[in-house]
N, C-alpha and C positions, 0 to 999 in steps of 0.2 A: 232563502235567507235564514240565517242558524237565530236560535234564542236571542243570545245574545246583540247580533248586528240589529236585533226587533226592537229589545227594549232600550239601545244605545239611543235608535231615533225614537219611542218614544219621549226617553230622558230632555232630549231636547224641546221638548215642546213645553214641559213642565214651567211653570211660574216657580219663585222661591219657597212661598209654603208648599204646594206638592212636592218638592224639591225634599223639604225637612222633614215632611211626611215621609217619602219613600226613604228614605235614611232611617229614620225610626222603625218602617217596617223589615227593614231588610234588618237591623240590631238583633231587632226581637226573632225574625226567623235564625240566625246564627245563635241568638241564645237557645230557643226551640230545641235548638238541633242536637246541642248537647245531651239531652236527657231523653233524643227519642229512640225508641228500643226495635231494635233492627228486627223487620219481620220476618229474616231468614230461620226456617225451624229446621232441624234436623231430626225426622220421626223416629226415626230410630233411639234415638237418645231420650227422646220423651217419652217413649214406647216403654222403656231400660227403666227410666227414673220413676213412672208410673207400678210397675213392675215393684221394684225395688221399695217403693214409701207407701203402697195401696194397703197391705198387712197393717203396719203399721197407722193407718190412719184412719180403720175401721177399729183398732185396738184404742186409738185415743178416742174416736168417738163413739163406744159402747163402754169407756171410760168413766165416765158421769152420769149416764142416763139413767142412773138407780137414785142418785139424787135428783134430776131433774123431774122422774117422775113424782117423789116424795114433792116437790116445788108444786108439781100441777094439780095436786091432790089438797095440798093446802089451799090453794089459792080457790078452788071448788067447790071444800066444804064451806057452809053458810056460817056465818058469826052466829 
């Protein structure tokens, strides 16, 4: 018996409120669905894009760290 013919008989058994209840859930899984993000990865491309912004993102963060150090030295010395 497929999914579907499973929960067709459950549906039947439901009262009115589990009735509105599963209608409510099933809303919200259709809305879920729109914003979930497909687990398919392709390594290669992450591998690429990894490659391509890694230089760069040791360049933004060795960017600041002469103030940040100046911040931790502050915040160290005593009043």
């Amino acid at each position: 018996m497929k999914v579907q013919e499973r929960l067709q008989e459950e549906i039947k058994s439901l009262n009115e409120q589990q009735l509105n209840d599963l209608e409510q859930y099933i809303a919200f899984l259709k809305y879920r669905s729109r914003f979930m993000i497909s687990q398919s990865f392709d390594n290669d491309n992450i591998f690429s894009l990894y490659r391509k912004y890694s230089k760069e993102d040791i360049e933004f963060a060795e960017e600041g760290m002469d103030d940040y150090i100046v911040g931790l030295n502050k915040e160290d010395t005593p009043l």
